[in-house]
N, C-alpha and C positions, 0 to 999 in steps of 0.2 A: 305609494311606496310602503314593504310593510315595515313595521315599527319592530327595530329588535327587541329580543327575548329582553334581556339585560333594562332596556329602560321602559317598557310594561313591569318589569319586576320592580321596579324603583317606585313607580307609580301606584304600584299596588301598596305598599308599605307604607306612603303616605295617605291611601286612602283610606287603610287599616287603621292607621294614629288618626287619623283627622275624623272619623266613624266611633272611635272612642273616646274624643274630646266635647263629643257632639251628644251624647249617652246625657240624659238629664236625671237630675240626681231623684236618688228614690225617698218618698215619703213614707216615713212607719206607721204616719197617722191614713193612709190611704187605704179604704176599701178595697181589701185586694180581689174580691169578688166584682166589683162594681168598675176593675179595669179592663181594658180592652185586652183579650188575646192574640198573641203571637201567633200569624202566621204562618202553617205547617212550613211554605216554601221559604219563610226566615229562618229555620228552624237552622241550628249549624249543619245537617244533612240537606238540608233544604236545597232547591235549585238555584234562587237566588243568593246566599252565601257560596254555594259549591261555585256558579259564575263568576264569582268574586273573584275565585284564585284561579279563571279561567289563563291568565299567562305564566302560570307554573305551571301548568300544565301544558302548557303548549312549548315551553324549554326545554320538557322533560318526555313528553308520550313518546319520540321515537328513538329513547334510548331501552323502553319495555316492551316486554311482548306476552302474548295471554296466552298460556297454554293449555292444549285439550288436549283428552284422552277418551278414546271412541268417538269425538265427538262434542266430549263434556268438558265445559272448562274448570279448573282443575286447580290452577295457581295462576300469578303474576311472574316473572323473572326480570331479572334489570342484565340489560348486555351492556358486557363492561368489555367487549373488542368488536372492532368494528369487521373483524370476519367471521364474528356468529355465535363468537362463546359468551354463555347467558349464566347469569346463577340464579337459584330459585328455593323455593323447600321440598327439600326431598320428599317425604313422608307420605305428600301431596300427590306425590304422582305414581298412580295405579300402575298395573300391567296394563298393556292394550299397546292401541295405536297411539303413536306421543306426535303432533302437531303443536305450533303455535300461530301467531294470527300477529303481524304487524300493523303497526300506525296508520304501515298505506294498504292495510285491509286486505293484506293478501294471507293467505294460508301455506304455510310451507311443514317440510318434514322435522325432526328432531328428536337427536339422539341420547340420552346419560353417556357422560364422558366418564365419570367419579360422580362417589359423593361421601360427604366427613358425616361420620353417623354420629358421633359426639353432640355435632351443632344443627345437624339435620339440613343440610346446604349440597344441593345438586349443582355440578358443574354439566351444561347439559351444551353439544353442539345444534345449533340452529343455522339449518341450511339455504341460508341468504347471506349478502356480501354486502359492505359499503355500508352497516348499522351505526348508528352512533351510542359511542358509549357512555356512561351515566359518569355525572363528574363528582369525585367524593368531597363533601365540606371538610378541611382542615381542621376547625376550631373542635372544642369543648359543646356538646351542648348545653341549657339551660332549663330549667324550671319553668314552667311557664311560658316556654314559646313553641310556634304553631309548632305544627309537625302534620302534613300532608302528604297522603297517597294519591297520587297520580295512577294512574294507566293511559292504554292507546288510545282513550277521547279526546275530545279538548277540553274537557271538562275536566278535574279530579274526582277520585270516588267517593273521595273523605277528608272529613280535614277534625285534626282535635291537638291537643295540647301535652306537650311534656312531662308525665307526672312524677317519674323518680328517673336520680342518673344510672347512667350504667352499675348493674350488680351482676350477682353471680343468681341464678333462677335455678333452684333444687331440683330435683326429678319430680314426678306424683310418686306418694309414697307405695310402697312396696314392701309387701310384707313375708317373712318365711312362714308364717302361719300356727302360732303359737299364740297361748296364753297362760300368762306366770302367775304362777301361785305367789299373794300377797301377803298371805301370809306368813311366807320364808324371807330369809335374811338373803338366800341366794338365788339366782334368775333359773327358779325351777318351774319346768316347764308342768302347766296345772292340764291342760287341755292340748287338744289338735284341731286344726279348722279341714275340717273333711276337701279333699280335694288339693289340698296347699302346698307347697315344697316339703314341707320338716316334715308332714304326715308321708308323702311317696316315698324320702329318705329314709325312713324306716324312724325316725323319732318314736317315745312313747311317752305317757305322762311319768314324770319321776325324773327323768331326764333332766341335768343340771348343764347348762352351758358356759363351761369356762374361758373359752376365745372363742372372738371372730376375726377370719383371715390373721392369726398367728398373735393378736391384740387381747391381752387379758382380760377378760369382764368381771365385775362381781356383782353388777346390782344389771335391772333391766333397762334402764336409763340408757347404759353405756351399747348396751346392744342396740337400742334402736337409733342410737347416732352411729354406732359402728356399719350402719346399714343405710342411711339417710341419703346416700351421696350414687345409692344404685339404681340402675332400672328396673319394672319389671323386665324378666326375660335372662337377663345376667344371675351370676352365682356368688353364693361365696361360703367359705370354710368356718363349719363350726369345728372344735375341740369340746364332746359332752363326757360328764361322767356318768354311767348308769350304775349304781351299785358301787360296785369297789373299782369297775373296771372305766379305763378311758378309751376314746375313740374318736377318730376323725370324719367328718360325714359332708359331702357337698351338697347344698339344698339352693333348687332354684328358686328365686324371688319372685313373688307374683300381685298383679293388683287387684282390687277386687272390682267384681262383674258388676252388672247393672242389678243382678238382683239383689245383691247383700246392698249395696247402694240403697236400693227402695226399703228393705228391711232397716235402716240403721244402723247396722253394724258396723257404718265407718261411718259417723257422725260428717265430722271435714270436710270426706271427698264426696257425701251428699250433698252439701251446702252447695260446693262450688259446682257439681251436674246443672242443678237450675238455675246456672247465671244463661241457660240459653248455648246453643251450639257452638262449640269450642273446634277447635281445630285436633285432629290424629294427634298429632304428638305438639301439646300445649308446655311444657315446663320440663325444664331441665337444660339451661343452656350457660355456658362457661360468663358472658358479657350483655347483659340484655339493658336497653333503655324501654321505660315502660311507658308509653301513652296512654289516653282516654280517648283514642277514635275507636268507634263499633265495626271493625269487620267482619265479613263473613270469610269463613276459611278459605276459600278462594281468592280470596283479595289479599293473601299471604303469599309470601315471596319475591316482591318487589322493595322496590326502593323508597322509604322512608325519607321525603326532603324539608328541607326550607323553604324559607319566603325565597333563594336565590336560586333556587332551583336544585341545590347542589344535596344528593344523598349523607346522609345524616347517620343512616343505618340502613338494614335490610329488615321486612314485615316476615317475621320467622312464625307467630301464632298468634292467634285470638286463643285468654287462654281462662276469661271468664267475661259477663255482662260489658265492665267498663273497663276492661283488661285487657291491651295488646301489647308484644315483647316487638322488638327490633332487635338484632343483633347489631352492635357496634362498628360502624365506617371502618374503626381500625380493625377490629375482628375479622370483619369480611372478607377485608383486602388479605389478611394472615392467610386465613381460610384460604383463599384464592389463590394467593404464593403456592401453598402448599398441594393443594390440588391440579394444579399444572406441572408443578416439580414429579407427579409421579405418572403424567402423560409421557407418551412416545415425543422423543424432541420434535420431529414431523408436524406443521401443520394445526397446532395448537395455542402456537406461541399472539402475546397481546400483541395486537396492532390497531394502533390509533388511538 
């Protein structure tokens, strides 16, 4: 008879305490050269640890499903009704043909219902029936404890650890494309970055900027947090004086390319390019809880759980090296309200 999910989950947690009771303590005076190396498959990617949490995974693989496009897999999504409505990361998924691929290995069609461009969260129909859907943990999470992605194996993909509680994750910065003369008392514009918003605006040097979106500036400071909370791609309203005259100007925001990247010209957002491939759209989200598991951008979109199985949050980006976001259990479920609230009443509604 098989052994329920529920008490493999109980047994795991004691084998996880009694695994670290069992850890012998480390000497400082010990040649650390002269110790035996960890085996790659201990490795916390490893097969052997991933085996470990093979019964959360198997609580959890047929509440996900992996979706392709042409072909290419593309995201995770966690279905959270058992008639086929899936959430996932939007951003994720290309034009083309949209499939996914369940636990019992079948390949079905799927559609985008919505999707909140805010949080980057697709409500997507998946056309199969009788799915089970992903159970949300109640509590608080904590520092320091597991935090494992599953998918349709029986294995998990990943497993790592809670590093900060839910916050609020800024966009990547974005810039109108300006540089201020330092040596004025007022945020005068010294230069134009060729190709940028304020230069297509019709900006020129000399140009004083006294608001942004209707908000008074007077030093440069104030402009670049009056701008910190935007995308590239979005706008927003300067008030500049040239001369003796004032004027209004819409300038779109824009980030910089891979080339000013390799040049330096954004120190920063160079740094964090070489933490290794990051997901479309890494940063900028309203509630994020942050782990240390390595995904690859495709292993975004599903459900972030516990030792019980129970989703914890949603894998929204890989968004540097040892940097992955979740969006928030309760986020989700908001999210989720809100994007069924603006389906046709027909055919949509949770069940199960």
């Amino acid at each position: 008879m098989r052994k329920q999910p529920r008490t493999c989950l109980a047994r795991l947690k004691l084998a996880l305490m009694a695994a670290a009771l069992m850890v012998p303590p480390v000497s400082f005076a010990q040649d650390w050269e002269s110790s035996p190396s960890l085996p790659r498959d201990q490795f916390r990617s490893g097969e052997t640890v991933l085996r470990a949490f093979a019964p959360v995974a198997e609580a959890t693989r047929h509440s996900i499903v992996k979706f392709n496009v042409d072909g290419e897999t593309v995201a995770l999504g966690a279905v959270v009704a058992s008639n086929g409505l899936v959430l996932t990361k939007a951003s994720e998924l290309k034009e083309g043909r949209l499939t996914c691929w369940l636990a019992t290995e079948e390949e079905v069609s799927a559609e985008v219902l919505g999707v909140d461009e805010e949080e980057d969260v697709a409500l997507v129909r998946v056309h199969a029936s009788g799915l089970k859907p992903i159970q949300w943990a109640s509590g608080n999470v904590s520092i320091g404890q597991w935090a494992i992605t599953p998918g349709i194996a029986e294995t998990p993909h990943a497993v790592g650890i809670i590093s900060a509680l839910p916050r609020k994750i800024r966009p990547r910065r974005a810039f109108i494309g300006v540089r201020f003369d330092f040596g004025s008392s007022v945020p005068k514009i010294e230069t134009l970055l060729t190709g940028f918003g304020a230069e297509k605006a019709g900006l020129k040097p000399g140009d004083v900027i006294l608001a942004v979106n209707g908000d008074s500036v007077t030093n440069r400071e104030q402009i670049v947090d009056g701008i910190s909370d935007f995308r590239a791609g979005e706008t927003v309203s300067l008030r500049v004086q040239r001369g003796t005259k004032e004027f209004q100007v819409t300038v779109k925001l824009m980030a910089p390319d891979s080339r000013l990247l390799r040049r330096g010209r954004f120190p920063d957002e160079s740094e964090a390019a070489l933490g290794g491939e990051t997901s479309r759209r890494a940063l900028g989200f309203d509630q994020a809880i942050e782990h240390d598991t390595v995904l690859k951008p495709w292993l975004c979109g599903g459900p972030l759980v516990n030792l019980d199985g129970k989703a914890i949050g949603l894998n929204i980006a890989r968004a540097s090296r040892v940097t992955t976001y979740a969006l928030s259990a309760r986020l989700v479920q908001q999210i989720l309200h809100e994007l069924l609230h603006k389906q046709p009443s027909t055919g949509t509604g949770l069940k199960g």
